[in-house]
C-alpha positions in Angstrom: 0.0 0.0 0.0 1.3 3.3 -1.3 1.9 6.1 1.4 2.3 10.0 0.5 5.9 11.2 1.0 5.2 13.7 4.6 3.7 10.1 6.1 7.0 8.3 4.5 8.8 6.1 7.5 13.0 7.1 7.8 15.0 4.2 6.2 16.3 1.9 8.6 15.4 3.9 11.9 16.6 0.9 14.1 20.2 1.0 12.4 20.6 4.5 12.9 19.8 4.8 16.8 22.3 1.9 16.9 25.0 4.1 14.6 24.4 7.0 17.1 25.1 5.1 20.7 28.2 3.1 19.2 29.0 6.7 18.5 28.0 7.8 21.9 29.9 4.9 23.5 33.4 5.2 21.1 33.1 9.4 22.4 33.0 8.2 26.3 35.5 6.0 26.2 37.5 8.2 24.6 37.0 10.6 27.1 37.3 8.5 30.1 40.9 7.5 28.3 41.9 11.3 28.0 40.7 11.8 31.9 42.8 8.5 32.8 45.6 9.5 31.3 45.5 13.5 32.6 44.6 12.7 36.2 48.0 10.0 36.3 50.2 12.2 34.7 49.1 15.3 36.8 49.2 12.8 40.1 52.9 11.6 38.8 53.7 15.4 38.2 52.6 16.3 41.7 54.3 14.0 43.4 57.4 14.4 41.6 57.2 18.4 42.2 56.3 17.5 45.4 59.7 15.2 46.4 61.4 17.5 44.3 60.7 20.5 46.7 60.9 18.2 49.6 64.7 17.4 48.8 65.8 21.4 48.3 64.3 22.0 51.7 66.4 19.2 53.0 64.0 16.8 54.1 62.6 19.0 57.0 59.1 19.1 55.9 58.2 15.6 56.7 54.9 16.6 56.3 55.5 16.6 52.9 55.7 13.0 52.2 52.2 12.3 52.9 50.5 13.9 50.0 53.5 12.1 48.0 52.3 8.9 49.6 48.9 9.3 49.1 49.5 10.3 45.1 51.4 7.9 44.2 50.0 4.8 46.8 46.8 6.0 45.9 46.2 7.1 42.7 49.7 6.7 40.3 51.0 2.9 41.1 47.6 1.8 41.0 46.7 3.0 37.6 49.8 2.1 36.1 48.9 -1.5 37.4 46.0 -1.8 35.5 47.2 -0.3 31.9 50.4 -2.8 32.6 48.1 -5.9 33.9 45.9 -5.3 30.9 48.7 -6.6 28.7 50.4 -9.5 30.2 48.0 -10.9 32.7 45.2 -13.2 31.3 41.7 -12.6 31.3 40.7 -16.1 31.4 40.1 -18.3 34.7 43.9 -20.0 35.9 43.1 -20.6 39.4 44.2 -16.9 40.8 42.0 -14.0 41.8 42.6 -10.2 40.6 43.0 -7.1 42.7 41.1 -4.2 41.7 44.1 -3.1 39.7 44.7 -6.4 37.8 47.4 -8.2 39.8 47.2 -11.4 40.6 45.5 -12.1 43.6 45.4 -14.9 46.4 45.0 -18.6 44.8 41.7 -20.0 44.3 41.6 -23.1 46.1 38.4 -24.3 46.9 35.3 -25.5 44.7 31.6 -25.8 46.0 28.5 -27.8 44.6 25.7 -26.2 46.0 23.9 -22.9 46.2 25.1 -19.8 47.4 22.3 -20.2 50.2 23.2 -23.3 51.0 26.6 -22.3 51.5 25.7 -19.6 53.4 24.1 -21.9 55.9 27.0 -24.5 56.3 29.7 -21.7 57.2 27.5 -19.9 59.4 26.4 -23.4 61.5 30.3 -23.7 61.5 30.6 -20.9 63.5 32.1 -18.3 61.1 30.7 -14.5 60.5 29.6 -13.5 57.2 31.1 -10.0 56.8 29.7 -6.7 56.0 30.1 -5.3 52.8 32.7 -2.6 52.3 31.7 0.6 52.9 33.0 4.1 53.6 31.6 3.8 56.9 32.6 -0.5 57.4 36.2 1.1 56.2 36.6 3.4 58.9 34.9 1.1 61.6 37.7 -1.4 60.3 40.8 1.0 60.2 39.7 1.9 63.8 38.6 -1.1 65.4 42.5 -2.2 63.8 44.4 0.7 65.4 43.0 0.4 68.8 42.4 -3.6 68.8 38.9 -3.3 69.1 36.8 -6.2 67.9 35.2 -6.4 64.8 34.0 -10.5 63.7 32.1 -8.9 60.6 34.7 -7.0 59.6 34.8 -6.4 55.8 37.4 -7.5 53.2 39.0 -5.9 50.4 37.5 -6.8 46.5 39.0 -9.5 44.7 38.0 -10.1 41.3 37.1 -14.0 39.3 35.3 -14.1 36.3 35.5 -10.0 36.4 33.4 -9.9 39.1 34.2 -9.5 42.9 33.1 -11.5 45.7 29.7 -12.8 46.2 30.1 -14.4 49.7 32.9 -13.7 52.7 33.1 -15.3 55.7 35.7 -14.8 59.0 36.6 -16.0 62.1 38.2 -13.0 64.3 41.8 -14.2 66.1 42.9 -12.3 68.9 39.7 -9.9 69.2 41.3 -7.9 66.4 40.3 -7.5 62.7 44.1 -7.1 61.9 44.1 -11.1 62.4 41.6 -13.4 61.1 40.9 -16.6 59.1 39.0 -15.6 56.0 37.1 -16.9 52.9 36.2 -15.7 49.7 33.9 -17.5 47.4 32.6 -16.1 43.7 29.9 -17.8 41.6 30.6 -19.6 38.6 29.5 -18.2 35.0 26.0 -20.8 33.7 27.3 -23.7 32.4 31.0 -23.1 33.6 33.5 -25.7 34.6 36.7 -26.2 36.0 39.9 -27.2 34.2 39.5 -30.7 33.8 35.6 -30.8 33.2 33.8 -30.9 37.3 30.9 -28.7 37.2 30.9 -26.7 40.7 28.8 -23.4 41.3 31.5 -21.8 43.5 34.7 -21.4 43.5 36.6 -20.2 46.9 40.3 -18.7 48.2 40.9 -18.8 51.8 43.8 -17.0 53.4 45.0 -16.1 56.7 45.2 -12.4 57.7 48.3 -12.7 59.8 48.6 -8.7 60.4 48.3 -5.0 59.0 50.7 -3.4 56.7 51.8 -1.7 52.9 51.6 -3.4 49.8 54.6 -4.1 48.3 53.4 -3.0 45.1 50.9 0.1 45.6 52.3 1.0 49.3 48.8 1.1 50.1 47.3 0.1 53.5 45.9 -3.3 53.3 46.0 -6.7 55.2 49.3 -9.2 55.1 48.3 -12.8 54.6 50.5 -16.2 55.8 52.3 -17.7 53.4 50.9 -21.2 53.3 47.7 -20.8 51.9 47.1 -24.2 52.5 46.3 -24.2 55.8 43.7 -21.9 55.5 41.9 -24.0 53.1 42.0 -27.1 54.6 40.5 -25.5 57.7 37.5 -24.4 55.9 37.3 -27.8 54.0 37.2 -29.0 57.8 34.5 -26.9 58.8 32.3 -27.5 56.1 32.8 -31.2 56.6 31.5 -30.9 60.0 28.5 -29.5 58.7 27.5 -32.5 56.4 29.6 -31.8 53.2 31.1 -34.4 51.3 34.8 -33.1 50.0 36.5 -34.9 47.1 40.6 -33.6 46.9 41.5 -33.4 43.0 45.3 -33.8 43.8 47.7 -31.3 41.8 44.8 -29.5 40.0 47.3 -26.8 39.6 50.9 -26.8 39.7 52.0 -26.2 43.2 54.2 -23.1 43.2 55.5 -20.2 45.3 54.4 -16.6 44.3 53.3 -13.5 45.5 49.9 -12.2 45.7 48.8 -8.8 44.2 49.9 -6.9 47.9 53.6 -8.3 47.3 52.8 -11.5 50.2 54.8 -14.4 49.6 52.3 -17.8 49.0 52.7 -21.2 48.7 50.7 -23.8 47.7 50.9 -27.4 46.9 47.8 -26.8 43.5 45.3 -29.5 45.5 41.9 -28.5 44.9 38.9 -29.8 47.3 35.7 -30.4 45.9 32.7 -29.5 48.6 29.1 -30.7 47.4 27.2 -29.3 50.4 24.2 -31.1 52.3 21.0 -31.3 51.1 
């Protein structure tokens, strides 16, 4: 049926909306690029004036080299992380978890068949604390609670990153009365229809670690929890406590490679690459 030319539909009307936002999205990222690379190379600049004027004055404005810490802890190392993590660090699951600026994390070393729910309720009748999520005001609660020893069970943790996604569950158990020491677990769900190296279908995957102390990255200098070297440890005592509730574990022995590394805060860990499987009760 023949329409007049002023009723005339625009040719391909879907095409062009779809022409404009890949426009639209190629012009932000673009200038998100442009602000990245500004705000780094003002925050090196700063810090570099800053050291600079701190060294004429003969070091005796100490004062001084916290705004350097905090630029380059803070803002310079860390983005320089990711642009260099981008290119040699894979994005594809081999059994390590990522920092929020790319480096390799703590080892994954635990695997769970079962709901997220379900896991929920084994760790928590094991007598761990699910912890609160990260907040400005759960940060300072945490920072505080560290300095002055002050007890904290749900104390939160810092983001690491599988699948490109951060933590779905965290449980702890408190050492000492102080969040600066604690056992600790991670776990992140698995991607539909995902499975492990090797072909075992598991909903969760897991790294536990053992916050031994407080201290400074060894790679950003920022403030962040020190973990104990054997990682190992650490998992078997959560493989222990979800035995106790009614799990069945299956060990895949040397899943990985066992290896010594460093995690992305510069902590030496070790691990002998066994990987138990936990296919929870009911």
């Amino acid at each position: 049926m023949n329409t007049k030319d002023g009723d005339r539909e625009p040719d391909h009307p879907v095409s062009d909306r779809r022409w404009y936002q890949q426009i639209e999205a190629t012009a932000l990222l673009w200038l998100q690029r442009l602000f990245f690379f500004l705000s780094t190379s003002l925050a090196g600049w700063a810090a570099y004036e800053l050291l600079l004027d701190e060294i004429d004055d003969g070091g005796r404005r100490f004062w001084l080299f916290l705004p350097i810490w905090v630029l380059a802890a803070y803002v310079l190392l860390p983005r320089l992380n990711r642009v260099l993590t981008r290119i040699y660090v894979p994005s594809y699951f081999i059994g390590r978890t990522r920092t929020a600026d790319g480096l390799l994390g703590d080892p994954v070393n635990l695997a769970v068949i079962g709901t997220a729910t379900q896991l929920r309720i084994a760790m928590l009748s094991a007598g761990w604390v699910e912890a609160d999520p990260l907040t400005w005001r759960t940060g300072w609660h945490i920072v505080r609670a560290a300095l002055l020893r002050r007890s904290y069970p749900a104390a939160p943790v810092s983001p690491l990153f599988v699948f490109g996604h951060k933590q779905s569950l965290v449980f702890e158990r408190e050492v000492a009365g102080s969040p600066a020491e604690r056992h600790h677990v991670r776990f992140w769900n698995c991607p539909p229809d995902w499975r492990l190296p090797g072909g075992f279908k598991v909903e969760l995957v897991g790294a536990a670690t053992y916050d031994r102390r407080v201290g400074l990255s060894l790679f950003t200098f920022q403030i962040t929890h020190k973990i104990a070297e054997n990682t190992d440890t650490e998992r078997d005592l959560v493989t222990a406590a979800l035995h106790s509730s009614g799990a069945a574990v299956h060990t895949v022995r040397h899943f990985s490679t066992g290896y010594h590394s460093r995690n992305g805060g510069g902590d030496a860990i070790e691990t002998d690459g066994d990987l138990p499987i936990i296919a929870l009760a009911g």
